[in-house]
N, C-alpha and C positions, 0 to 999 in steps of 0.2 A: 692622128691616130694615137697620140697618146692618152694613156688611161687618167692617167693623172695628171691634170695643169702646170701644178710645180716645176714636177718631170720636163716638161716641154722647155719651160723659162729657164731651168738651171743647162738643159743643151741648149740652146742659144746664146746667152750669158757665156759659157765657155769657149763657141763658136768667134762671138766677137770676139770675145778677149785671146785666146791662142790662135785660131783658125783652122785647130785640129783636133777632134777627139778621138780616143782610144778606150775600148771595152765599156763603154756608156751603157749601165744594165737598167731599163725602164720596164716598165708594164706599159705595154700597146695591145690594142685596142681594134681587132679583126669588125669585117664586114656584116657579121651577121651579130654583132655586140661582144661577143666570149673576147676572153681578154687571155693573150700571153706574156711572159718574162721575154725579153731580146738582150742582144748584146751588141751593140752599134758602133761604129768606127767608121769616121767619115772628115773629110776638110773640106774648108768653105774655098769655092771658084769665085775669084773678083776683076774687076775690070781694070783700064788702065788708071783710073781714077781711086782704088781702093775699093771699090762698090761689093759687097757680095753679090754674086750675081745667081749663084745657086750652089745646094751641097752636094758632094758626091762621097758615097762610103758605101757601107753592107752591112744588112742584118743579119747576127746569129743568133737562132732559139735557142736560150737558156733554158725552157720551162720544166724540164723534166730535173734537171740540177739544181731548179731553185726549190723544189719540190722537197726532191733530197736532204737538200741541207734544212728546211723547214720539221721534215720527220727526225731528224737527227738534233737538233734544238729541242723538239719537245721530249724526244729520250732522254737525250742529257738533263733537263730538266726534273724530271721522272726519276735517274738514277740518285739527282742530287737527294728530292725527297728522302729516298728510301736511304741513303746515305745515310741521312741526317738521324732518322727517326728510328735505324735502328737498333735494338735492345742489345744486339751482338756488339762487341770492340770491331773496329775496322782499322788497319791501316795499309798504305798505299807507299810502296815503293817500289825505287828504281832498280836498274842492273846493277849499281856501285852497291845498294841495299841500305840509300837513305832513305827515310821515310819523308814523306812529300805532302802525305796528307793525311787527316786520321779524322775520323767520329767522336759527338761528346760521349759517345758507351765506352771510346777506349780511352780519353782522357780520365773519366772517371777510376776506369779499369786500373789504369799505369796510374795514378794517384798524382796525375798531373794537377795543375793548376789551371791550365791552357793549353789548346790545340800546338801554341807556340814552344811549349817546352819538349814537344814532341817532334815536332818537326824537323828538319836539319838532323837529327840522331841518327847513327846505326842503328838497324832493327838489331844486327846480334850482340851489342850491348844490352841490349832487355831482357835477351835470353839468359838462361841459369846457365853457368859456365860448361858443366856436365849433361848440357843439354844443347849446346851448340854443333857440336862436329855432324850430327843427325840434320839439325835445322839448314847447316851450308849445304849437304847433301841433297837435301828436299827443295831447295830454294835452284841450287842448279837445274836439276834433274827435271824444273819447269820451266824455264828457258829453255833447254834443250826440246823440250815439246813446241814451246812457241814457233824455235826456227826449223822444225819439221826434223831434228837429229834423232838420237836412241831415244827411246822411251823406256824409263823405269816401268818395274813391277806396279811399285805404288802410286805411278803418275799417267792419267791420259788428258787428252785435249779439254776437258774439262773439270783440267783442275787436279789437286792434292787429294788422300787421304786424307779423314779426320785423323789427327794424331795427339795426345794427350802427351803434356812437358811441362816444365817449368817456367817461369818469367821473374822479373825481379822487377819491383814498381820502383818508382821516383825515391820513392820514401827508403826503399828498400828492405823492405817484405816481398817474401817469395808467397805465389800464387802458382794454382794450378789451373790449367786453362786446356781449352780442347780447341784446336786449330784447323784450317784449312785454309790455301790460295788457289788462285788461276792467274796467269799469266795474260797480259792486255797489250795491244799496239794503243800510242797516243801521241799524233803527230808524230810519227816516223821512231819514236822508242818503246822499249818493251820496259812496261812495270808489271808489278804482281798487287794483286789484293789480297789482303790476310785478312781471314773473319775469324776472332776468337770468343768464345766462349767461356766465362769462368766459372771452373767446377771445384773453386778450394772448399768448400762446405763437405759436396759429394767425397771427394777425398778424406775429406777427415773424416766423415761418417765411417767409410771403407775401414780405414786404418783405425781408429776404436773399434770398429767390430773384427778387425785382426787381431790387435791386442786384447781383446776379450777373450777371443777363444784359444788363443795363447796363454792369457792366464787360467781360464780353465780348464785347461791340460796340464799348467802344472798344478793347480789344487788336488784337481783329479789324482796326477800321479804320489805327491805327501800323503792322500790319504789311503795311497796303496802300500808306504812308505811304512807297512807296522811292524817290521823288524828291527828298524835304523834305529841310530844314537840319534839323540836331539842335536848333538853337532852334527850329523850328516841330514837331516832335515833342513836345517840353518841354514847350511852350505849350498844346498841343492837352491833354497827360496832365494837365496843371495843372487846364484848364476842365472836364473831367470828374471831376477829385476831388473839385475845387469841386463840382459837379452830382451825386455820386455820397454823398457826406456833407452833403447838405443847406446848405453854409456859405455866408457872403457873402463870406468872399475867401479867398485862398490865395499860399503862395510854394513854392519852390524853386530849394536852396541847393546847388551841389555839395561835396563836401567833398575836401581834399587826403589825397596817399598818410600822412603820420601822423597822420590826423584832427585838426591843428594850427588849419586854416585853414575856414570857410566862406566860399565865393564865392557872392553871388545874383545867378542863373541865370534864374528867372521870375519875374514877378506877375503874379497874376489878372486880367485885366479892369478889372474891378469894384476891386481894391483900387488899381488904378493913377489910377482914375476919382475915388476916395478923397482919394487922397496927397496933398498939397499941401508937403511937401516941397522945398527951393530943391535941396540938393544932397544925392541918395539915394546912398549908397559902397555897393560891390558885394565890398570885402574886410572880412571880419568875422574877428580871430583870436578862437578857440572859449573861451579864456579871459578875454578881454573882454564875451562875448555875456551876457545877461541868461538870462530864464526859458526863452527860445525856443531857447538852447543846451543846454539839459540833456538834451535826446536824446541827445547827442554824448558831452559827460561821462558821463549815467546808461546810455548803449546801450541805452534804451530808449525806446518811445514813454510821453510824457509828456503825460497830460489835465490843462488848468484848466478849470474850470466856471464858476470865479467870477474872474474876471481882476481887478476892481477889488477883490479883499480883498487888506487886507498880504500882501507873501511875501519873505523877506531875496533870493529869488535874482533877483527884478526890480530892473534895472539902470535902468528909466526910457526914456519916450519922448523922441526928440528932436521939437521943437517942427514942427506939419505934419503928422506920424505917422494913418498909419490908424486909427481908433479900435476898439479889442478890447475884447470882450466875454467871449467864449468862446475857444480854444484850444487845437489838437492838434497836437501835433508829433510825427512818427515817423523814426527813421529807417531808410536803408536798406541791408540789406548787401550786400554783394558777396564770399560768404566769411565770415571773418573780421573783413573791414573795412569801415567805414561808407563809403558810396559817394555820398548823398544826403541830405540833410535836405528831408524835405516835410511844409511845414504849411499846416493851414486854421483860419480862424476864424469870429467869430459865426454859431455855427449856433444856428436860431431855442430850441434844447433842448439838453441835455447832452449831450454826446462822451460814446461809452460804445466796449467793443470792437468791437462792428459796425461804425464808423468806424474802428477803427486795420485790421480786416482788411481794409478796402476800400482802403482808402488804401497800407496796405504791401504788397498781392497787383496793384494798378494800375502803382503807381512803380517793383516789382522787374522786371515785364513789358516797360514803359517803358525800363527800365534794359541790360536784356538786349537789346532791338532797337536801342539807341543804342550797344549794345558792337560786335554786327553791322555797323553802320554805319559805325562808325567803324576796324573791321578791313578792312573793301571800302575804304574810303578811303586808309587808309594803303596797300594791294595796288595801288592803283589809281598813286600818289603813287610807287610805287618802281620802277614798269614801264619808265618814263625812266631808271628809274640806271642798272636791273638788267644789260644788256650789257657795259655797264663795269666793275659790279663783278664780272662772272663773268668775265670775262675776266684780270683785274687783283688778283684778290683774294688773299690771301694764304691762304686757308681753302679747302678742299674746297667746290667746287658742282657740282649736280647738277638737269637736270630729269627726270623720271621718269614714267612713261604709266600710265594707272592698273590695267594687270596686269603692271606692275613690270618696266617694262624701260629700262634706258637711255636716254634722247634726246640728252642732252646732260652733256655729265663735261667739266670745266677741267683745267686739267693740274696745279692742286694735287690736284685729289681722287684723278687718276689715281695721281701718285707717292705719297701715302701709302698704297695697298692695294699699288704696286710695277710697273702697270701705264703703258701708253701711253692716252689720253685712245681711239684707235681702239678696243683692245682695249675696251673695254668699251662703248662704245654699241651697241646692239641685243643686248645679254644680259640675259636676265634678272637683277635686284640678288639674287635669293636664290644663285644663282652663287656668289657673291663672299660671301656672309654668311656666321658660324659657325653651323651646324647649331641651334646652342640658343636660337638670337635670330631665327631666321623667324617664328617663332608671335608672339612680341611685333609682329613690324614689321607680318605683316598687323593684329592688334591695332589698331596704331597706327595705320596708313591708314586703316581702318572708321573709325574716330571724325575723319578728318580730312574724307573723304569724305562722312561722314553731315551734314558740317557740327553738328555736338557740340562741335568744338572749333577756332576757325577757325584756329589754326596751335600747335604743340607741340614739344618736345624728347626725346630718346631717346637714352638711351645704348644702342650697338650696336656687338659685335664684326665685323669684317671677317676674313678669312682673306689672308692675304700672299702674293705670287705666291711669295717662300721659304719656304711655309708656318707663318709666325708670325702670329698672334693681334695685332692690332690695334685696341685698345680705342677708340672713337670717340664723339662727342659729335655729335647732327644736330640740327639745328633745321629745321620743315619746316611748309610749309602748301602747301593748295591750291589752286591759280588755273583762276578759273569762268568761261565764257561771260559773258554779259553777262543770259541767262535764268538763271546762276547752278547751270547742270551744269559738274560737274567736269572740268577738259580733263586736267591731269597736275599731279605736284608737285612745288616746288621745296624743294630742301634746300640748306643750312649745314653741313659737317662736318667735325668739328675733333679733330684726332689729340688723343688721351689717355692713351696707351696710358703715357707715362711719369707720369704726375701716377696711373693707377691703381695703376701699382706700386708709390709711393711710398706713396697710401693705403694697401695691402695690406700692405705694412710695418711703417708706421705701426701696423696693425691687429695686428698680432701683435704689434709691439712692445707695447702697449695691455695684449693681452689679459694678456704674457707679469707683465707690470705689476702689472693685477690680481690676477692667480695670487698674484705676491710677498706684494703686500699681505693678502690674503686666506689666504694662508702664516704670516704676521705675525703677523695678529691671531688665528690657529687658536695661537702658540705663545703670544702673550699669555695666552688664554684656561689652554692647558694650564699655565702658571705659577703662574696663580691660584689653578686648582685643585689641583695639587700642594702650594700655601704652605697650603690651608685642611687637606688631608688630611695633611701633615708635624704639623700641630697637633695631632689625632686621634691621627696614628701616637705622637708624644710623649707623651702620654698612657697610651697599651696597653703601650710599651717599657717605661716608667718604673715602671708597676704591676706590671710583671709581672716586671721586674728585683728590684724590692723584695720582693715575693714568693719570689723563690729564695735570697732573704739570710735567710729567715725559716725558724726551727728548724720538722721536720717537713713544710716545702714539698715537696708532688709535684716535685722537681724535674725528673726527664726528660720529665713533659707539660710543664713551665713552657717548657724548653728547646725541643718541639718547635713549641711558642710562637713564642719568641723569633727560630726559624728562620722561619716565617712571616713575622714582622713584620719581620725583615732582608730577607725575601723584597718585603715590599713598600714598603721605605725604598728597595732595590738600584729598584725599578719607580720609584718617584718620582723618585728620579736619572735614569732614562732619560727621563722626561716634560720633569724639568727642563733635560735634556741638550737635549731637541728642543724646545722653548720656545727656547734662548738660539741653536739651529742652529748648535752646535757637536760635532764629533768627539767620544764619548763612550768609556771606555776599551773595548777589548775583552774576552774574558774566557770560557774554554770555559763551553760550553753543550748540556745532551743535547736534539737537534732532537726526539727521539721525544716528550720533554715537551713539546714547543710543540704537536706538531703534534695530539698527544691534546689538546691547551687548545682549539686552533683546532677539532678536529672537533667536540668536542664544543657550542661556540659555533655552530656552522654549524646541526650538525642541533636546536638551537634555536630558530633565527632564520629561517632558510630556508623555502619553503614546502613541505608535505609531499610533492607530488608529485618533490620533488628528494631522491635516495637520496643520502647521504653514506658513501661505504665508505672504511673507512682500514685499511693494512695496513703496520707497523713492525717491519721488520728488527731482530731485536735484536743482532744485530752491527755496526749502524750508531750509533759514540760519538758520541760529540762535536763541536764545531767552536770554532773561535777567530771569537766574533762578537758580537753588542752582541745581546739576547734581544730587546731591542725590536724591532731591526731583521729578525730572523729572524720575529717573529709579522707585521710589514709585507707580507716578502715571501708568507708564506703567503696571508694576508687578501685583498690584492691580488691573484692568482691564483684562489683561490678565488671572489673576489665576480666576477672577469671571468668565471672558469665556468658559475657560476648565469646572471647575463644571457647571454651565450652562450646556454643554454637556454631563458631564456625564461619563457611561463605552460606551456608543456608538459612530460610529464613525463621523465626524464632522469637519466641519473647523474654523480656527482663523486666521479674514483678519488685519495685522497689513498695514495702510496706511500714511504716510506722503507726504502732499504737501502745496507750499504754494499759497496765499488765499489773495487778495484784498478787502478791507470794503471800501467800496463807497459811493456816496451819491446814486446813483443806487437799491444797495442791501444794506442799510442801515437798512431798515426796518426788515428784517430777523436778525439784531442783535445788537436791541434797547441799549444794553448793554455794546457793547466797543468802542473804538473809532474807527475817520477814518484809514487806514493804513493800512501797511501792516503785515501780519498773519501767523504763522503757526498752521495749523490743523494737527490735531491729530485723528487718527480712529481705532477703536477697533470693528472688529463684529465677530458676531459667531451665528451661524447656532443652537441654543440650545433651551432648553424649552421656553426661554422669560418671561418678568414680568409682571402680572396682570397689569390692567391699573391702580387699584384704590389704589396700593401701589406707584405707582412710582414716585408720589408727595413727598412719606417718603424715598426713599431708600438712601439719602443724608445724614438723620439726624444720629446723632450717636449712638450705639450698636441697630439700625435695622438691623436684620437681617432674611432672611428666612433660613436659613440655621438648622440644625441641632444642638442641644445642644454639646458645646464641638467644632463643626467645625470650626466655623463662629464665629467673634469677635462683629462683626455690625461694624466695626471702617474702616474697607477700603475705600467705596465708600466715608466718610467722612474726611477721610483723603486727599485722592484725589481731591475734594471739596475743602477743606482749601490750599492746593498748590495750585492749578488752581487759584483760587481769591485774594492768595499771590502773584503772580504772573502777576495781573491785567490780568486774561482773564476769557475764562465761561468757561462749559460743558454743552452740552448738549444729549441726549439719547431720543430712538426711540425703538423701540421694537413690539412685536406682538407674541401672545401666538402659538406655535407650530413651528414657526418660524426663530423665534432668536431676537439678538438685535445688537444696534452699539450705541457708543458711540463715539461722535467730543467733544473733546477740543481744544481750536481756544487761541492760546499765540502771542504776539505782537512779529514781530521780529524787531532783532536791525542789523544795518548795522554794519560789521565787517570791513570795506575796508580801516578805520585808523588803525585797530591791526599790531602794531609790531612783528617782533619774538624776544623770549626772548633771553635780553643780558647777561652775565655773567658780574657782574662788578670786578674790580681790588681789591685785596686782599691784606689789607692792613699789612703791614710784623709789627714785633716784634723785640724788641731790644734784650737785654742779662737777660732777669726777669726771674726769678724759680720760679713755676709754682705746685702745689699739685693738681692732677688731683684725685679724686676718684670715683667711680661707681664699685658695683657689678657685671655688666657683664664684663668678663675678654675680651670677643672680642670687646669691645667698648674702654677698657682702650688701647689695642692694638693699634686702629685705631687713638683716643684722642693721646695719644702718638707719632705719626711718624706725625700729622697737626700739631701739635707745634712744633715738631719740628723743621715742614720742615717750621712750620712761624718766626724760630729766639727763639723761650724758649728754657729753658732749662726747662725739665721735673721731676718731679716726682710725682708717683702714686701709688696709694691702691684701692685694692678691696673691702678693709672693711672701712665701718667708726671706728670702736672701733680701728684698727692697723692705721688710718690714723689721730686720736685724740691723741694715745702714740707717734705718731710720731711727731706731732706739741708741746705736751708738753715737748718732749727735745730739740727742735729746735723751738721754736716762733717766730723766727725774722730770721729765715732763706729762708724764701719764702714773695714773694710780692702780690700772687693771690692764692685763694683757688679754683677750679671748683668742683662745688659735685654733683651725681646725689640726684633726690630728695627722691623718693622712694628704699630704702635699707636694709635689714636684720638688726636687731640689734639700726636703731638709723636712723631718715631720714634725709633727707639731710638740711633742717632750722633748727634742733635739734644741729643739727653737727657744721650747723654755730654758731649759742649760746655759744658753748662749747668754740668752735675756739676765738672766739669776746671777752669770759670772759679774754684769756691768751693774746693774742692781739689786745687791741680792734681795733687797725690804721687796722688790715688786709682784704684788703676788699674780698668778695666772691661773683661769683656766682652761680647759680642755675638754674642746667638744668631739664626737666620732658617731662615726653610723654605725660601721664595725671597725674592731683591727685588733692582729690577733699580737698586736705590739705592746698596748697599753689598757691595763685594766685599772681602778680604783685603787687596790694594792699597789700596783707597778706607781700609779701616779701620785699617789701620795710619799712615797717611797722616796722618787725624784722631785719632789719640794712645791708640786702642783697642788694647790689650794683645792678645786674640784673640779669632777668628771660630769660634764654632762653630754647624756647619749641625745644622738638626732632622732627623727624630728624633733627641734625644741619649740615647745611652748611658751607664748610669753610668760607666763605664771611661772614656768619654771626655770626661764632666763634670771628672770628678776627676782626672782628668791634666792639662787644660787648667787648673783652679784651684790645684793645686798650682804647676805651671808659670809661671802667673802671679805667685803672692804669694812663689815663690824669690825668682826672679829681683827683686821689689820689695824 
């Protein structure tokens, strides 16, 4: 009958081997299949031989107990889940009131580590000590329920009230938590389950919103405070910070305009009750002060929590002194500027920020109703002078009604707009104002009115009975009833009109200043980069010279080369020319190639809704002009077009033709001679220029443009070429429109120019040669020209290796070349060096730019010649010949 095989063999097995079993609990196995739990107790009958001969015992039915214990297994298992995974702290203890067993919610909760740090503890060690005598109460009072004794109010058979208290974690941080247990049998003992809850957030939300409406209760009441002394205001804000942050005492310090000084202002109550002090000083300089100054220094609020541990910045009590525990000090601005030091001390717990907000949003409050105060006082203070000085005063006064009319004018104020003191009372002040300063003055009244600002200044123009502009200075406040409505207000006004023009002056001169500078350093810049590209261009010249000395050389590509690289040696002369802002030669020029440079740069750059058209006379030559200065004036014309236009779309007509002056059409332009001309046109389809500027748009830093945009300096830059140049401009325009601008340049006949010749190169004997220059591909190039002109070479990258070189050979070279600009030592430096070991050795000096050494400077220091880069051979070899003759 049994249910299970096993079952049978493990009673039997026990049978042989004891002969007895006792409570043998199997599943057996009923007649009609159903199966029950038994509980079996039986010994084996044997023979005289040992034989079993059969069992004898009895069945008891377990099955309703095995049941039991099976639904009692899956709860336990069930309780464990919910144990585990609940969001609530749990823990579990006995009568003694160990904890036995807890959740990861309370591990977390109590800032355990582990379930195990918790364990073994007294629960009322985790309690707040001020919170225990309640907890032993509550913790009896459910045991007493378990064993069926009194039952409390707040206890039945299921369990505690919620009751909200304290705990103290591991760490030891106090939390607030909301509690409940019940009381449990577990194997024959009684524990309790605690389920907490933690509500330190909800807490502190609570208690901010207490202290809020505590502090604004006392705001409320300061500003009911309008009879008090500013020391009973003071006093009052003191006892409530104190009361507001928990503390046992407090002070307040004022502090002076350069936050040099603390003055104390108040004590607590309570800390005065304290002090035992003979003699308490009320002047503290901020750099004498201890730990309680560091507000002031650090500009910030400063917590100690632990007053009695070392700290270098405590300066020490003098003997008597309040005893400090704790300490916060704050201070407070006004602005920019510290206006208050308010501190509290021993509070029964840590200063944390909830005390600095309360304390800095109390004393700024405090602070603003003592500035009110003390404005009504001084208004009040000045009401005795004020006849006197209106009358007597050397300054404009005025009193004024508050929809701006006259009451009263001195007869300073009158003479400076040009009037009689009559004339002007009972007119409205906007009368008299410039049009573009009414909108400010009502401005300015609203806030003086609204009391925002109990009295201010205002620069405001006036209009002059001779119609001149009259810049002025008011200083103004308003005088209130004694309920504190506005009656009218008085002003202060003080001619300025000459001190703004000086500024405005000033101001241009400034700006004119800037520009200079900012001119300056634009040619620095172009110098620099001109001496790095002359190094580049030395290079291309050099190779490519060499190149046409070579049998078999392309030489008419070489040559249209060389025109190139002359083409942009003649450009870096212009760069360098405008770098040093000097007069550069002049030199005909065909405009039609600039101006095909320029267009085609435009319709580049420009954005594509702007059409660029260009149409070039080809009977329009040449001009006598610096090509720089011709791509200027285009550029500048052109980029004023494009803005002119705008983001909308638009065209830019570029025109070149040329133009006969006659005795004819003479008259159309009084201004240059007869002959013949090329025009110049620029228009464009864009906003256009007012008429009643376009007399100024010539002059320099005019401009309309935008702050930041616009320099004012193109159109006179343009201006100044054009009339360097001996020709005009002139411009046309129309608002909606557009405009166009003709500059008319004299042209010169080209029909004597040559094309250029190469001249003959003249050769070198057998002389040794110390070549040096940092760039190793120019020493390269220098290198195979001398050679290929007869030297014998040698050369250094560095001056410092090409200085040790000449000091153990002085007399083994006959010419030094150096460049000028190099690492370590430049090239006139070098010569000096060279000159002390031999002085016969003559040198010279090559440069792209440098604002160190010119022909003067180098002949000056004993340098034979100056030659500027790119160098040509023709003009290498001229120059070294030239040199080692004459040596």
């Amino acid at each position: 009958h049994y249910a299970c095989r096993q079952d049978r063999e493990v009673f039997k097995r026990l049978m042989d081997e004891r002969g007895v079993v006792e409570n043998f609990e199997h599943e057996t196995r009923r007649k009609d299949g159903s199966t029950f739990w038994a509980s079996v107790s039986a010994r084996a009958v044997r023979d005289e031989g040992g034989r079993i001969l059969y069992y004898e015992g009895s069945h008891l039915d377990i099955d309703a107990r095995k049941k039991a214990e099976r639904l009692l297994a899956d709860a336990e298992e069930q309780y464990r889940s919910l144990f585990e995974t609940s969001t609530n702290a749990i823990l579990i203890r006995d009568r003694a009131g160990i904890i036995t067993m807890v959740n990861e919610a309370a591990v977390s909760l109590l800032a355990a580590a582990s379930a195990e740090d918790l364990i073994g503890r007294a629960y009322l060690d985790l309690v707040h000590p001020d919170d225990r005598p309640i907890s032993v109460e509550r913790v009896a009072g459910v045991f007493r329920v378990a064993l069926g004794q009194q039952v409390p109010d707040d206890i039945s058979h299921k369990g505690i009230r919620p009751r909200e208290h304290r705990m103290v974690t591991l760490t030891g941080d106090i939390i607030d938590v909301e509690s409940t247990g019940v009381a449990f049998p577990y194997k024959g003992e009684l524990f309790i389950q605690g389920i907490f809850r933690d509500i330190t957030e909800r807490k502190r939300a609570e208690e901010d919103l207490r202290l809020d409406d505590l502090r604004t209760e006392a705001l409320l009441h300061l500003n009911q405070m309008t009879h008090a002394s500013q020391q009973e205001i003071a006093s009052f804000a003191l006892e409530e910070a104190v009361r507001l942050t928990k503390s046992g005492i407090g002070y307040l310090a004022f502090v002076n305009e350069d936050e040099s000084v603390l003055t104390m202002y108040a004590w607590s109550r309570s800390a005065m009750a304290e002090c035992a002090m003979e003699h308490k000083p009320l002047i503290y300089p901020v750099a004498e002060t201890g730990l309680w100054g560091e507000a002031v220094r650090q500009r910030k609020a400063i917590i100690t929590n632990d007053y009695k541990a070392p700290n270098p910045l405590k300066r020490g009590f003098p003997k008597g002194h309040v005893r400090v525990e704790r300490h916060l000090g704050v201070p407070i601005f006004d602005g920019d500027r510290i206006v208050i030091v308010a501190g509290v001390g021993n509070k029964g717990s840590d200063y944390n920020e909830r005390d600095i907000k309360q304390l800095d949003l109390l004393m700024s409050g405090m602070w603003r109703i003592v500035q009110r105060k003390q404005a009504g006082e001084a208004l009040r203070a000045s009401e005795a002078r004020f006849r006197t000085a209106f009358e007597n005063a050397s300054v404009g006064i005025t009193l004024v009604s508050l929809d701006g009319i006259y009451l009263e004018v001195n007869q300073t104020m009158a003479r400076i707009i040009g009037y009689r003191p009559a004339d002007l009372i009972g007119h409205p002040v906007a009368d008299f104002t410039h049009p573009a300063d009414v909108g400010r003055r009502s401005g300015f009244i609203s806030e003086l009115i609204s009391g925002r600002i109990p009295s201010g200044k205002q620069e405001r123009r006036f209009i002059h009975r001779d119609g001149a502009v009259v810049w002025t200075l008011i200083w103004a406040s308003v005088q209130r009833d004694p309920d504190g409505n506005p009656m009218y207000f008085i002003s202060v006004v003080q001619d300025i009109t000459a001190r703004k023009t000086a500024d405005e002056d000033k101001r241009k001169l400034e700006s004119q200043l800037q520009q200079a500078q900012k001119m300056e350093a634009i040619g620095s810049l172009a110098g620099g980069i001109a001496h790095d590209f002359n190094n580049i261009l030395s290079a291309i010249i050099g190779f490519t010279e060499l190149s046409m000395l070579s049998e078999g050389a392309p030489v008419a590509y070489l040559q249209e080369a060389m025109k190139a690289a002359n083409r942009a040696k003649d450009l870096v002369k212009q760069i360098l020319s405008f770098s040093r802002q000097t007069d550069d030669q002049r030199m005909p020029v065909h405009v039609g190639t600039v101006v095909n440079e320029v267009a085609k740069f435009l319709r580049a750059s420009v954005p594509t809704t702007i059409d660029i058209r260009c149409t070039v006379d080809g009977r329009a030559g040449a001009v006598l002009a610096n090509s720089v200065g011709l791509h200027q004036i285009l550029m500048n014309l052109c980029t004023n077009a494009v803005h002119a236009i705008g983001e909308r779309a638009g065209v830019v007509e570029i025109e070149l033709q040329g133009l006969d002056i006659g005795p004819e059409n003479r008259d159309g332009f009084p201004d240059l001679e007869l002959g013949r001309y090329v025009r110049l046109s620029v228009k464009d389809n864009g906003q256009g220029i007012p008429s009643d500027i376009q007399t100024r748009i010539f002059d320099p830093y005019f401009t309309t443009k935008e702050k930041g945009v616009g320099t004012g300096l193109g159109l006179a830059v343009v201006h100044g070429i054009v009339k360097k140049s001996n020709g005009t401009i002139r411009v046309e325009s129309e608002i909606g429109k557009g405009s166009a601008f003709q500059v008319y340049l004299p042209q010169v006949d080209l029909s004597a120019s040559k094309p250029a010749e190469y001249p003959a190169i003249p050769r070198g004997g057998s002389e040794r040669i110390l070549f040096v220059d940092d760039e190793k591909m120019l020493v390269d190039v220098a290198e195979q020209i001398l050679r290929r002109l007869g030297y014998d070479v040698v050369s250094r990258t560095s001056p410092l290796e090409a200085l040790e070189l000449f000091k153990a050979r002085p007399k083994d070279f006959d010419l030094v070349i150096s460049d000028q600009t190099m690492p370590g030592m430049t090239g006139d430096a070098l010569a000096s060096e060279l000159m002390k070991l031999n002085p016969e050795i003559p040198v010279i000096i090559c440069t792209g730019y440098s604002q160190m050494i010119d022909r003067r400077r180098a002949k000056k220091k004993g340098i034979r010649a100056l030659v500027m880069k790119p160098i040509l051979i023709s003009e290498i070899a001229g120059a070294i010949r030239a040199v080692l003759e004459k040596q």
